[in-house]
DSSP file (Angstrom, degrees, kcal/mol; ACC not computed):
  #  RESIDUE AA STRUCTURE BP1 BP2  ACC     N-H-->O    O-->H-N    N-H-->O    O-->H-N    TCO  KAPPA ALPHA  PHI   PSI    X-CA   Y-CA   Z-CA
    1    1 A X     >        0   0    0      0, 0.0     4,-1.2     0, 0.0     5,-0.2   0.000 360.0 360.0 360.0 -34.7  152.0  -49.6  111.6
    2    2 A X  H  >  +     0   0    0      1,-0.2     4,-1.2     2,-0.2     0, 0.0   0.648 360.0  45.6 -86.1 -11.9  151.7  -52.1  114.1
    3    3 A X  H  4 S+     0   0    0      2,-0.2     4,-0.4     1,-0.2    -1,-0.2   0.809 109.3  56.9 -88.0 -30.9  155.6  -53.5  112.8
    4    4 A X  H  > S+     0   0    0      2,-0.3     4,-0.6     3,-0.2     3,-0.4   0.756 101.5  47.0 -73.1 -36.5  156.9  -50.3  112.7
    5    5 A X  H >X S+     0   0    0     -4,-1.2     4,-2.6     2,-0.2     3,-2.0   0.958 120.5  52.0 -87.0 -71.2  156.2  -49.2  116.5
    6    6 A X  H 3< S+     0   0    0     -4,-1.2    -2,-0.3     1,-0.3    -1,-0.2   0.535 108.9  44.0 -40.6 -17.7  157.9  -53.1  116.9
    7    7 A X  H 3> S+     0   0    0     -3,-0.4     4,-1.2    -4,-0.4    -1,-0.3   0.369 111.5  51.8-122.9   4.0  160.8  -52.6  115.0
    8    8 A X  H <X S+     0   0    0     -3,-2.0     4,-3.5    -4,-0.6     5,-0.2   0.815 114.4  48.7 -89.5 -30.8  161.6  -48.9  116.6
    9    9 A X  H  X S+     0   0    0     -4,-2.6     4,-0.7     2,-0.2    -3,-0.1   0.822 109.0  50.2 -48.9 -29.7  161.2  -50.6  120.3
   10   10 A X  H >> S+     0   0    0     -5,-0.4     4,-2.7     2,-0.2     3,-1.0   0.988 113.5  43.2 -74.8 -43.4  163.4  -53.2  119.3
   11   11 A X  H 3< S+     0   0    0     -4,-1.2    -2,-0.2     1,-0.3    -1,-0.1   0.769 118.0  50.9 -74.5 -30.8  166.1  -50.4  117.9
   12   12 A X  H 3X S+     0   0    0     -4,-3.5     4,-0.9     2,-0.2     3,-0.4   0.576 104.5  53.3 -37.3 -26.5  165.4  -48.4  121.2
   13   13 A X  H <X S+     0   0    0     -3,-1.0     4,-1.1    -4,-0.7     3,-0.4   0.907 117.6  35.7 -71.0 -74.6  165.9  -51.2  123.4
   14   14 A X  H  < S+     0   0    0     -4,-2.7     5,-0.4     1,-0.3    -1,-0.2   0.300 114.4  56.1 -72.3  44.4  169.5  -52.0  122.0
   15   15 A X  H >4 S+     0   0    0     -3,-0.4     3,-1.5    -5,-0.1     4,-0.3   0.665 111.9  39.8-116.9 -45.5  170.3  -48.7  121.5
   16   16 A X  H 3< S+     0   0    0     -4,-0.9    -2,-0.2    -3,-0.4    -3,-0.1   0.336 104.3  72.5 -96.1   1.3  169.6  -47.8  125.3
   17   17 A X  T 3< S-     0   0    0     -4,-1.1    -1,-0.3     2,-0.1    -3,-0.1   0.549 108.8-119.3-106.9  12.7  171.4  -51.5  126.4
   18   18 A X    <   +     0   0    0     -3,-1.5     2,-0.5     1,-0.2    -2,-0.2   0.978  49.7 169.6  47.5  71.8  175.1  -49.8  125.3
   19   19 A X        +     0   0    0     -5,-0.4    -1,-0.2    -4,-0.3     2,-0.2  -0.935   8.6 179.1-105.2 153.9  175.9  -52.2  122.7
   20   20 A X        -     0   0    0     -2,-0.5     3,-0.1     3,-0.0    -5,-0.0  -0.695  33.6-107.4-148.0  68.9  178.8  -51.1  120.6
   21   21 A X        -     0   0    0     -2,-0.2     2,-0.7     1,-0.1    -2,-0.0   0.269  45.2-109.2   2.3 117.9  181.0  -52.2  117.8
   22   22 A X        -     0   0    0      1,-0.1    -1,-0.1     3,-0.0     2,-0.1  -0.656  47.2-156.1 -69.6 147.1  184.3  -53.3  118.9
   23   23 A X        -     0   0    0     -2,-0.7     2,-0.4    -3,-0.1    -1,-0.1  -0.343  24.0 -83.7 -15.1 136.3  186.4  -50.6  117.7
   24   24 A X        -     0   0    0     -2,-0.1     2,-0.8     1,-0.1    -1,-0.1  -0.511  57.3-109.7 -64.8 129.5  190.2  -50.3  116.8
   25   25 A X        -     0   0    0     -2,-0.4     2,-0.3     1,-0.1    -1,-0.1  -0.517  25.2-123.4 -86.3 130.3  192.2  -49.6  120.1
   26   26 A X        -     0   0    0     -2,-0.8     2,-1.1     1,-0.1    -1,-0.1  -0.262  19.9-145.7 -71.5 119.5  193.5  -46.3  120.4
   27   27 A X        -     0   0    0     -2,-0.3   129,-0.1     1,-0.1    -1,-0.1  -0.576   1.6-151.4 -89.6 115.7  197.2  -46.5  120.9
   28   28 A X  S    S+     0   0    0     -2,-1.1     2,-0.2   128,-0.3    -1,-0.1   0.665  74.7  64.5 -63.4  -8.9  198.3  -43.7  123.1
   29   29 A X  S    S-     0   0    0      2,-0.1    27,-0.1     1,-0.1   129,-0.1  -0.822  70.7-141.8-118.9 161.1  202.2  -43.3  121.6
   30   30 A X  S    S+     0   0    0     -2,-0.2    27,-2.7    26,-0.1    -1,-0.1   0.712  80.3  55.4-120.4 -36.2  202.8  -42.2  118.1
   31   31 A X  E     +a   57   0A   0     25,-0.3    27,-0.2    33,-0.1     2,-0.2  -0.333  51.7 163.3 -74.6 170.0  206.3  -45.1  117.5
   32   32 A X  E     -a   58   0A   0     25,-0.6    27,-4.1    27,-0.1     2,-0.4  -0.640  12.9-167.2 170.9 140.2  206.7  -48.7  117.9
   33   33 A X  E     -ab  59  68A   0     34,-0.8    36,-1.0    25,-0.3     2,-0.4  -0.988  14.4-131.3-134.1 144.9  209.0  -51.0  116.8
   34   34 A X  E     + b   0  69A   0     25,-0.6     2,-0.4    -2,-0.4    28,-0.2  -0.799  30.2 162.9 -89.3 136.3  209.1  -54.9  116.7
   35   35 A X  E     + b   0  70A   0     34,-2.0    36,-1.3    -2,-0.4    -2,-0.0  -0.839  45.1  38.0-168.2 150.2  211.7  -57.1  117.8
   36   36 A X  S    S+     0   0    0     -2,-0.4     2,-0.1     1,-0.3    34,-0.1   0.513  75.4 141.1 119.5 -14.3  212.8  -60.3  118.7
   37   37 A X        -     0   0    0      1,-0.1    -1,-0.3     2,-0.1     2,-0.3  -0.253  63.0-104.8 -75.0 161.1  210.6  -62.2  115.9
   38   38 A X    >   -     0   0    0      1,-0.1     3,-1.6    -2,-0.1     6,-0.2  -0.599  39.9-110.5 -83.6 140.8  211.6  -65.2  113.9
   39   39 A X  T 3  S+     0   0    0     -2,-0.3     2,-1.1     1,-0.2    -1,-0.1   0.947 120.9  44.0 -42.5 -78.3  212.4  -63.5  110.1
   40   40 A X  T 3  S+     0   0    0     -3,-0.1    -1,-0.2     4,-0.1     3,-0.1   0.403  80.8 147.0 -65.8   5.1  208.5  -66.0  109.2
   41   41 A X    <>  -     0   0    0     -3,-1.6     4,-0.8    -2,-1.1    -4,-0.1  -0.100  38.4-169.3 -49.4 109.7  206.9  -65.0  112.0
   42   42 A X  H  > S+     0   0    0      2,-0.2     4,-1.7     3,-0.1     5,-0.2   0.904  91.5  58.9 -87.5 -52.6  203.0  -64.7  111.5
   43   43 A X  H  4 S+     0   0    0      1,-0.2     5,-0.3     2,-0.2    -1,-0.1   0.832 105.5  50.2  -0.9 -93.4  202.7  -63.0  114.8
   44   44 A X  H >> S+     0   0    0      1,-0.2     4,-0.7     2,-0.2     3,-0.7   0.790 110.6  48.5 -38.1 -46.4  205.0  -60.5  113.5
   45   45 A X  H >X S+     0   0    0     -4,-0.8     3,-2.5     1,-0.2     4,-2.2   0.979 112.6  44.0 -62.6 -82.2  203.0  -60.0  110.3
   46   46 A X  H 3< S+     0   0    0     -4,-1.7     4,-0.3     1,-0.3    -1,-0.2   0.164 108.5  54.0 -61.3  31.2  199.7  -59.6  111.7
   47   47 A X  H <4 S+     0   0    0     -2,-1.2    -1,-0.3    -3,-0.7    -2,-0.2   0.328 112.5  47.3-123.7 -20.2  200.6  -57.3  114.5
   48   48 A X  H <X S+     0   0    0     -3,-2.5     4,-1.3    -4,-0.7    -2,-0.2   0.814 111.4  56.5 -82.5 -41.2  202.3  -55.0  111.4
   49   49 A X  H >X S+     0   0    0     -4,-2.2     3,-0.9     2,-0.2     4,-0.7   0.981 115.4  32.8 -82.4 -82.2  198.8  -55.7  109.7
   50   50 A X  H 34 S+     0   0    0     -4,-0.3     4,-0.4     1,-0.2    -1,-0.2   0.742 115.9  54.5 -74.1 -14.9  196.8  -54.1  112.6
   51   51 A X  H >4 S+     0   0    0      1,-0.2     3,-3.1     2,-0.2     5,-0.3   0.956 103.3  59.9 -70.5 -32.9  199.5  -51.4  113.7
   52   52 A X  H << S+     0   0    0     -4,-1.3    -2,-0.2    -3,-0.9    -1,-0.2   0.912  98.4  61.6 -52.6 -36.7  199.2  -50.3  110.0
   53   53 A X  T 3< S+     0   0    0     -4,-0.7    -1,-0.3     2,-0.1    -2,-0.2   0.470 104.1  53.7 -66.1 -11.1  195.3  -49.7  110.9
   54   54 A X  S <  S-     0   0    0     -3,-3.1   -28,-0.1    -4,-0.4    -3,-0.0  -0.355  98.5-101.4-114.1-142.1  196.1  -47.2  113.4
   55   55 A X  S    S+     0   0    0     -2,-0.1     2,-0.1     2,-0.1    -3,-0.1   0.543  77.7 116.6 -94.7  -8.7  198.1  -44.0  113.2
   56   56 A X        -     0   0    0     -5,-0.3     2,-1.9     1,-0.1   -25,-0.3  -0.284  63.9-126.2 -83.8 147.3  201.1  -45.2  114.8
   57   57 A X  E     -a   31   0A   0    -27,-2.7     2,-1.0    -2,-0.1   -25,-0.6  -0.348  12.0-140.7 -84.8  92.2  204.3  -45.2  112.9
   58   58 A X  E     -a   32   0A   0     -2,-1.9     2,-0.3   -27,-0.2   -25,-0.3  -0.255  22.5-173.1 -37.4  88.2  206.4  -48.6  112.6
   59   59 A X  E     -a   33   0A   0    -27,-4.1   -25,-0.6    -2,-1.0   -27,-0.1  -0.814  18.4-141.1-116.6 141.4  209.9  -47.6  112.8
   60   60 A X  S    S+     0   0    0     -2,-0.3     2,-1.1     1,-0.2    -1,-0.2   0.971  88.1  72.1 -33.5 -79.2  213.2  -50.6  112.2
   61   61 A X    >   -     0   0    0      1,-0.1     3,-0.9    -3,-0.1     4,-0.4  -0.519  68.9-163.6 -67.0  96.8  215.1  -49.4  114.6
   62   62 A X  G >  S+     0   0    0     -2,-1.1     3,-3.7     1,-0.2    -1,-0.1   0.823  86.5  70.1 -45.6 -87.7  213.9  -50.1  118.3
   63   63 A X  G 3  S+     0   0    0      1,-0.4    -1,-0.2    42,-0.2    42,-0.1   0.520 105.7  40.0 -43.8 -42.9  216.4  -47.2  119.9
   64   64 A X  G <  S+     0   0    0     -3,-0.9    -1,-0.4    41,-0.1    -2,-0.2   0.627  91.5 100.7 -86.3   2.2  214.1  -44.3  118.2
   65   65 A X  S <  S-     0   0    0     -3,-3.7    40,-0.6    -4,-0.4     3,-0.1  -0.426  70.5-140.6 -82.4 162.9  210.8  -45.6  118.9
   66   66 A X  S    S+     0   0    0      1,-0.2     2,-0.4    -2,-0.1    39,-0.2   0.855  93.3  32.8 -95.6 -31.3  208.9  -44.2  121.7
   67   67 A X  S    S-     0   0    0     37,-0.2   -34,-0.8    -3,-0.1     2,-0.3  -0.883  70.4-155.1-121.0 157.3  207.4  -48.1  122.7
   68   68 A X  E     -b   33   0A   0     35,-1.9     2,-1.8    -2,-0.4    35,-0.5  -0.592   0.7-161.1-122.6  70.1  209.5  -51.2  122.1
   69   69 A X  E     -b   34   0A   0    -36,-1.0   -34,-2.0    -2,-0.3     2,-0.5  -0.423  18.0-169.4 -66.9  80.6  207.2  -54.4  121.6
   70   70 A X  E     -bC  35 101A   0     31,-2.5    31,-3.1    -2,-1.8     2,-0.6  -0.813  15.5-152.7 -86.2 113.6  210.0  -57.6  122.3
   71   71 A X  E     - C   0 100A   0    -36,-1.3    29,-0.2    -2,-0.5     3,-0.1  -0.763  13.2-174.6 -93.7 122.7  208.8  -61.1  121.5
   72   72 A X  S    S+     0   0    0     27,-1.3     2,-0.3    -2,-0.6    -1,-0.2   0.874  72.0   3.5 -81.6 -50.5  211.1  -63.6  124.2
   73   73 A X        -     0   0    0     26,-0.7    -1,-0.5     2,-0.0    26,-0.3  -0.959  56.9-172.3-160.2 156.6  209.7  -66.7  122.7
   74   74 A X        +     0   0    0     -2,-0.3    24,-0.2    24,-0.2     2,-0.2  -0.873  22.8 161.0-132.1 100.0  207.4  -68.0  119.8
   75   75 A X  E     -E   97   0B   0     22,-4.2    22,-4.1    -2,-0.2     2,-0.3  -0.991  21.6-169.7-154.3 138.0  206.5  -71.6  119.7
   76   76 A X  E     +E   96   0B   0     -2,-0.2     2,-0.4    20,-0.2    20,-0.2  -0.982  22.5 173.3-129.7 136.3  203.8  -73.5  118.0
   77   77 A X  E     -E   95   0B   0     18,-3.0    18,-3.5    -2,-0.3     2,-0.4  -0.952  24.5-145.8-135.9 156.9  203.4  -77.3  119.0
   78   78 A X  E     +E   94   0B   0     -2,-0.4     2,-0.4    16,-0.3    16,-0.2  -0.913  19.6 178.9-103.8 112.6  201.2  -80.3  118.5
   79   79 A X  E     -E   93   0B   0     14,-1.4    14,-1.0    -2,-0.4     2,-0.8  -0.787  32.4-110.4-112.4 135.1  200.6  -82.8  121.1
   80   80 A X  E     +E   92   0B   0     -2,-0.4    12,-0.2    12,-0.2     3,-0.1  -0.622  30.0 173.3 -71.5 114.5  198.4  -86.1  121.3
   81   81 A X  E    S+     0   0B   0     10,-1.5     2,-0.2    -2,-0.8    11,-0.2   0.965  71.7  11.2 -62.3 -94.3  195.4  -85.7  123.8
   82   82 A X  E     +E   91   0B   0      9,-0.7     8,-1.7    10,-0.2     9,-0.9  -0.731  64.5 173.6-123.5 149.8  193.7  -89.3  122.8
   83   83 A X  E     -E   89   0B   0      6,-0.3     6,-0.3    -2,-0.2     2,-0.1  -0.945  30.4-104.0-147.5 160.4  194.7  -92.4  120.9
   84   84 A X    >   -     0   0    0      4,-2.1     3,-3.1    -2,-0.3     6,-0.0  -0.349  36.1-107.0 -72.1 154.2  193.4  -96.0  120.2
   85   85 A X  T 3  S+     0   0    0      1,-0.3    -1,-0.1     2,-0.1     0, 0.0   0.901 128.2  54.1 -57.1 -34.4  194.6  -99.0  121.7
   86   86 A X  T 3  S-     0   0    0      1,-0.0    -1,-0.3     2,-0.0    -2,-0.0   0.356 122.6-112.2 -51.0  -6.1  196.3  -99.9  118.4
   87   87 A X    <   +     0   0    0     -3,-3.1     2,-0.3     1,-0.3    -2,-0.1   0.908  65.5 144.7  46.7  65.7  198.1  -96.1  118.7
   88   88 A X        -     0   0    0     36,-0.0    -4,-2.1     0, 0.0     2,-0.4  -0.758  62.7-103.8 -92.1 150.9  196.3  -94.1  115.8
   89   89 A X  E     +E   83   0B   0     -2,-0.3    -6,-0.3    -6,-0.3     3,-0.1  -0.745  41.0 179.3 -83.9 119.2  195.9  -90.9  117.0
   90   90 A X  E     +     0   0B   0     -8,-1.7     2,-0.4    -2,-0.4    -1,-0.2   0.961  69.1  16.4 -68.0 -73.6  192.0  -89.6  118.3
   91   91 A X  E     -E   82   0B   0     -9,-0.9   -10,-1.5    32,-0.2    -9,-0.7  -0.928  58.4-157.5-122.8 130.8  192.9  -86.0  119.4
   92   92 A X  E     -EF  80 122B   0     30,-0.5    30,-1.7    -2,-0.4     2,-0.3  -0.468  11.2-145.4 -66.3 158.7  195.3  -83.3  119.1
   93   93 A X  E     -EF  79 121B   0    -14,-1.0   -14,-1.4    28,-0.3     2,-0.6  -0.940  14.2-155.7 -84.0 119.8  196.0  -80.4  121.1
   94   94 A X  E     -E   78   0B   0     26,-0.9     2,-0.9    -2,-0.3    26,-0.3  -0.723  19.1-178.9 -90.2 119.3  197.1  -77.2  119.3
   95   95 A X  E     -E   77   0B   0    -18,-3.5   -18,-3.0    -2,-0.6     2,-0.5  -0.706  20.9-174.4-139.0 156.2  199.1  -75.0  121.3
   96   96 A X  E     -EG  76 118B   0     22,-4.0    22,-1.3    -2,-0.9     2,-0.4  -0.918   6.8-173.6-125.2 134.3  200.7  -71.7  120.8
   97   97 A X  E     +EG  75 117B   0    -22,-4.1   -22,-4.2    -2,-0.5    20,-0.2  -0.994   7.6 175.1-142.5 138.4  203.0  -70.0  123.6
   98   98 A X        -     0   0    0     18,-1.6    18,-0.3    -2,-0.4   -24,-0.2  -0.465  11.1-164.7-162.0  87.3  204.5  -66.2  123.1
   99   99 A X        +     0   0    0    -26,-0.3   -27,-1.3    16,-0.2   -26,-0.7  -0.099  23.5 150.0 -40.7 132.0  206.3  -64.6  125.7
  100  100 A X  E     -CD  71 114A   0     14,-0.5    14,-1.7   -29,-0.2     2,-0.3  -0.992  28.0-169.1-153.8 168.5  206.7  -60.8  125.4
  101  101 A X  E     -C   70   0A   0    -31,-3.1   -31,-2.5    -2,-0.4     2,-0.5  -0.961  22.5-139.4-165.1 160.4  207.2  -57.4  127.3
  102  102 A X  E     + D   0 111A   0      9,-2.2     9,-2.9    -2,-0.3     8,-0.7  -0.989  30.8 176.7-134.3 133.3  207.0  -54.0  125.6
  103  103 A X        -     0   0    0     -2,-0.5   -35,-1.9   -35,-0.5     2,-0.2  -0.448  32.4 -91.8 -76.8 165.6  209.3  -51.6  126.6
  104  104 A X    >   -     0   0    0    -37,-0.2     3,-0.8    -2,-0.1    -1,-0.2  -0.605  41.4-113.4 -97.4 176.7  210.7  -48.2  126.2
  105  105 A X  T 3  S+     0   0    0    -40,-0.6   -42,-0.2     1,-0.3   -39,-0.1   0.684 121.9  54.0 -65.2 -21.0  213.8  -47.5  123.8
  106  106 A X  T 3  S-     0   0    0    -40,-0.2    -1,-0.3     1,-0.1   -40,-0.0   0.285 126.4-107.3 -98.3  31.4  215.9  -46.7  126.7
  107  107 A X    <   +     0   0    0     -3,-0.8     2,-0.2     1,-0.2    -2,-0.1   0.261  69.3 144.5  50.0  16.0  214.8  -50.3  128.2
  108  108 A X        -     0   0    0      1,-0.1    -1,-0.2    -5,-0.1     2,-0.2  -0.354  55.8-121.0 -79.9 135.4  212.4  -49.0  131.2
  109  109 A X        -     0   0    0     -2,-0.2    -6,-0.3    -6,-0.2     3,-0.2  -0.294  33.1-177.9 -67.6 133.3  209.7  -51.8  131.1
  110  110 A X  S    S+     0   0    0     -8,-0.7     2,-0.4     1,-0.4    -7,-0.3   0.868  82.0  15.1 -99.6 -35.9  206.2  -50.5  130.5
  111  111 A X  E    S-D  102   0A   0     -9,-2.9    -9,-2.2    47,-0.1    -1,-0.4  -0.983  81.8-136.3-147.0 133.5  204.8  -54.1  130.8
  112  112 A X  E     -     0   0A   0     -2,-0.4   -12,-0.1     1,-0.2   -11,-0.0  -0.522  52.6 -41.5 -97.1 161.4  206.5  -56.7  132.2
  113  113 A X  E     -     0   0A   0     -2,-0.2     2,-0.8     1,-0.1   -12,-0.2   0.395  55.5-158.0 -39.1 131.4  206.7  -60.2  130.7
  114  114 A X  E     -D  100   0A   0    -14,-1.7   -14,-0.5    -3,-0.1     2,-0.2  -0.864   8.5-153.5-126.9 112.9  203.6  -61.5  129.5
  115  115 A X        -     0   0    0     -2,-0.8   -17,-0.2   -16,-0.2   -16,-0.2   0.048  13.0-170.5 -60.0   0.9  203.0  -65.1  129.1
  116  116 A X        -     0   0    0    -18,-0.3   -18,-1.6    -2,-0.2     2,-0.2   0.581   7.9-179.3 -82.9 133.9  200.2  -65.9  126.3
  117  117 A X  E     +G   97   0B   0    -20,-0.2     2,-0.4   -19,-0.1   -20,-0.2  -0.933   6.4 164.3-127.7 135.7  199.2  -69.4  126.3
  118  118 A X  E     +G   96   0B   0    -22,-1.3   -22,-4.0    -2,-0.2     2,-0.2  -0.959   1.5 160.8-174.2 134.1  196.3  -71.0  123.6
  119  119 A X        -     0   0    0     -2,-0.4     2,-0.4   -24,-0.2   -24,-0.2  -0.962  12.8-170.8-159.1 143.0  195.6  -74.3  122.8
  120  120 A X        -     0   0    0    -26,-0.3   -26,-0.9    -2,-0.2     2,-0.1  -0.976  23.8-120.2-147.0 139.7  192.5  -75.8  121.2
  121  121 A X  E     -F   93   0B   0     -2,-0.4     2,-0.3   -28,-0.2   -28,-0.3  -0.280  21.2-157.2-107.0 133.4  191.7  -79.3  120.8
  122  122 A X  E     -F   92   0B   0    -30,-1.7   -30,-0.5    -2,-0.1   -29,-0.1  -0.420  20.0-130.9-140.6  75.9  191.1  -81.1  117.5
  123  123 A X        -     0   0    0     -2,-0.3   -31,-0.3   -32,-0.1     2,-0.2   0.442  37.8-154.0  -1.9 166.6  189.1  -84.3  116.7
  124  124 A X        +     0   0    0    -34,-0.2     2,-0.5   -33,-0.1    -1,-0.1  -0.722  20.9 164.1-156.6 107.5  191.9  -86.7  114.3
  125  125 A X        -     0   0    0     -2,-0.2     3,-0.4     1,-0.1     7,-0.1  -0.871  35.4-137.6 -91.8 149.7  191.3  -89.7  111.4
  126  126 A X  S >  S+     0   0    0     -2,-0.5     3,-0.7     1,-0.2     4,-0.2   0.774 100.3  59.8 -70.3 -25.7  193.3  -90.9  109.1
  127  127 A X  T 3  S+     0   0    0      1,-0.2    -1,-0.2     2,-0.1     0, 0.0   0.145 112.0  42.5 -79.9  26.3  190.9  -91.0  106.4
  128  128 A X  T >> S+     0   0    0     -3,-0.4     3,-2.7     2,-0.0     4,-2.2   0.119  78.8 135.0-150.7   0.4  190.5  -87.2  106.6
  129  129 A X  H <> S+     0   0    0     -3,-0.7     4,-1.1     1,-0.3     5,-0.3   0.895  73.8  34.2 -59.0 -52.3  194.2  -86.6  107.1
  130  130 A X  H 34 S+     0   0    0     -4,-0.2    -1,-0.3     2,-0.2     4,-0.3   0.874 108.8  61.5 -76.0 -15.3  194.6  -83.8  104.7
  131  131 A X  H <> S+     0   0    0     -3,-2.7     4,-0.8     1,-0.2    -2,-0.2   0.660 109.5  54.5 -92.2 -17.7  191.2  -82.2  105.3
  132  132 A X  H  X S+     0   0    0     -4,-2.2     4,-2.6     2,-0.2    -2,-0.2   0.727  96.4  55.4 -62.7 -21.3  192.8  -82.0  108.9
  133  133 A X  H  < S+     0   0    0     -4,-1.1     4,-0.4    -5,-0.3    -1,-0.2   0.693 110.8  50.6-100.2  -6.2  195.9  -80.3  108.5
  134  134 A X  H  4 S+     0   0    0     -5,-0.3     4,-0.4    -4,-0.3    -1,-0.2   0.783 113.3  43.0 -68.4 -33.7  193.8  -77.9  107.0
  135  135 A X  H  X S+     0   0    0     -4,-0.8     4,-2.0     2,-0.2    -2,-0.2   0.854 111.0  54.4 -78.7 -39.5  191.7  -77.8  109.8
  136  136 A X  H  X S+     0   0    0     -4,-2.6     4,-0.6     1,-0.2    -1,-0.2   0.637 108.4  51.2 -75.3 -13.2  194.4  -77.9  111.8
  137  137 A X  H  > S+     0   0    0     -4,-0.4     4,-1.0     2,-0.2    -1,-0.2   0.527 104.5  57.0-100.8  -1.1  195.8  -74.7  110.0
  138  138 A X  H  > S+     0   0    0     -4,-0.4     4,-1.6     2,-0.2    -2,-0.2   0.818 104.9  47.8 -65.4 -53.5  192.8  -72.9  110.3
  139  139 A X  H  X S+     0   0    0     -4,-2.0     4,-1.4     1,-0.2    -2,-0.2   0.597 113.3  52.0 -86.0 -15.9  192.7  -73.1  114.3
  140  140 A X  H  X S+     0   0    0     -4,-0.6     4,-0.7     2,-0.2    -1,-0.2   0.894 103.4  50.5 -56.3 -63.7  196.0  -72.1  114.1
  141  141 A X  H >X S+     0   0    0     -4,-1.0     3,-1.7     1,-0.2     4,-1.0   0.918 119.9  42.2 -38.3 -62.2  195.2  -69.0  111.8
  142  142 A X  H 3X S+     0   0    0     -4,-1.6     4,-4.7     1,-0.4    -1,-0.2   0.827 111.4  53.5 -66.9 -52.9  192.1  -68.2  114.9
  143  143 A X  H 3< S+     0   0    0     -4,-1.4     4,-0.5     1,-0.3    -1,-0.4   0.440 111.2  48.8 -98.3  -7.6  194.6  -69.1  117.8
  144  144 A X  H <X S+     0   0    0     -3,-1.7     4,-1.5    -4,-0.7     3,-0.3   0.906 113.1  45.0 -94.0 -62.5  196.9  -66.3  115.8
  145  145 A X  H  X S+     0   0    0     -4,-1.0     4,-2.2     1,-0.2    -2,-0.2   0.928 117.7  45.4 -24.4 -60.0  194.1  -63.5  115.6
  146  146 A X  H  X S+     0   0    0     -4,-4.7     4,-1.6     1,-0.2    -1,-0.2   0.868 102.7  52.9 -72.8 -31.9  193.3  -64.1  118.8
  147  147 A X  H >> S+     0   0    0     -4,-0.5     3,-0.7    -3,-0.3     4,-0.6   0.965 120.5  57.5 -63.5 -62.3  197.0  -64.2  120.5
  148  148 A X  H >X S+     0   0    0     -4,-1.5     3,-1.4     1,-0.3     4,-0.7   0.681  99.4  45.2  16.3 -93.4  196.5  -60.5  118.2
  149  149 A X  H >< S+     0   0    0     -4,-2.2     3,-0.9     1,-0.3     4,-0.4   0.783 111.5  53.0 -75.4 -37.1  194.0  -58.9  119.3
  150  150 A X  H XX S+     0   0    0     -4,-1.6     4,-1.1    -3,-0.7     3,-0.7   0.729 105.7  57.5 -73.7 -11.2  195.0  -59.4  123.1
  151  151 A X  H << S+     0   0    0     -3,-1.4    -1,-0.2    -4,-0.6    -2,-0.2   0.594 112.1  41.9-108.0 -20.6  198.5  -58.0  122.4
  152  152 A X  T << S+     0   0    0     -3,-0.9    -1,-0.2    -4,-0.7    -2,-0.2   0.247  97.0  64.8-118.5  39.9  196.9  -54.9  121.2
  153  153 A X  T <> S+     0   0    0     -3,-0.7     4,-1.4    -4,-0.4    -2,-0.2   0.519 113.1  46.0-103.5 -21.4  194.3  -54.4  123.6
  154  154 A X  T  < S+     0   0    0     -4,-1.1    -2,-0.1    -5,-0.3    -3,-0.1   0.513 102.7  57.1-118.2  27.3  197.8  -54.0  125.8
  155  155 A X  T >4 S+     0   0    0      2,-0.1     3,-0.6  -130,-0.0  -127,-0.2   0.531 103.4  59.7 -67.9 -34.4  199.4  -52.0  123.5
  156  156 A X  T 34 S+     0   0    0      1,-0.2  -128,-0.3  -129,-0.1    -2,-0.2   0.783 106.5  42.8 -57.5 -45.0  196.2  -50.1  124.3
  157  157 A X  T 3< S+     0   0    0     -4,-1.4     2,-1.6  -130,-0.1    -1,-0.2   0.414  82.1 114.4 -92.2  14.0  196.9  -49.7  128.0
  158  158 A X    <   -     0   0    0     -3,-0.6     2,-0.4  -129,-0.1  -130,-0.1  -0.698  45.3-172.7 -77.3 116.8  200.6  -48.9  127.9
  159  159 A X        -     0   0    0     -2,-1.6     2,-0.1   -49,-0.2     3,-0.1  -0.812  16.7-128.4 -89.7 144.0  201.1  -45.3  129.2
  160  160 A X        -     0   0    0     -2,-0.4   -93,-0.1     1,-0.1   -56,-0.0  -0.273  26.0-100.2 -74.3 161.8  204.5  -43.6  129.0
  161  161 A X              0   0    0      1,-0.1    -1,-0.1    -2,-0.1   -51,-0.0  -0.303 360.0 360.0 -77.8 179.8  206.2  -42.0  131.6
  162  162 A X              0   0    0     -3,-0.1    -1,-0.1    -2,-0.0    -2,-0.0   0.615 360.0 360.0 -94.4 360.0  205.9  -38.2  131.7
């Protein structure tokens, strides 16, 4: 009895603390085209992935879509952080830079260029060298999600004109 009265406080508690499951963000236009990605573009892929998850239609052609999503630049780099006095490499730096602006068809800007920068930092051996580039394609994968999900939480906030 005594667990039961404890485990309905606990579900009152969070119930009453507004915690919430994030949700898919509701996109307020019904088109959308891509453009401006490299043909291999994972970006591009997983941004097709989660538009498929809402209602909104994907259209080829930018000139009929009602929003216009243009990627400016896409660039993923690696740079040495730390090295040994002998120059084996410690740490990496990963970093991912993707310029955009979403638009209308008829080329009035709904959000104007938007810098995305991510970079995450990555211990380095040599005796581990392939279980790194794994590692290193992994943080890549996350640093891809994540670039993601912010690019359609402001897909989310675009309003059209009237």
């Amino acid at each position: 009895m005594m667990d039961r009265r404890l485990a309905l406080i606990g579900l009152a508690a969070l119930a009453g603390c507004g915690f919430e499951l994030r949700r898919e963000p509701e996109l307020r236009f019904q088109t959308l085209a891509l453009t401006g990605f490299p043909p291999d573009s994972p970006l591009a892929a997983g941004l097709k992935r989660q538009i498929k998850r809402t209602p909104v239609q994907l259209l080829d052609d930018p000139a009929r879509a009602q929003v216009v999503l243009e990627a400016l630049h896409e660039f993923r780099d690696r740079t040495v952080v730390a090295s040994t006095s002998v120059g084996q490499v410690r740490e990496w730096q990963l970093r991912l830079q993707f310029d955009y602006l979403i638009r209308t068809a008829a080329g009035e800007l709904l959000v104007p260029k938007v810098e995305l920068r991510l970079s995450r930092d990555m211990n380095y051996t040599e005796s581990t060298a392939l279980a790194k580039e794994q590692e290193a394609a992994n943080l890549y994968g996350a640093m891809h999600s994540d670039a993601i999900a912010q690019v359609m939480r402001r897909l989310a906030a675009v309003k059209l004109p009237s």
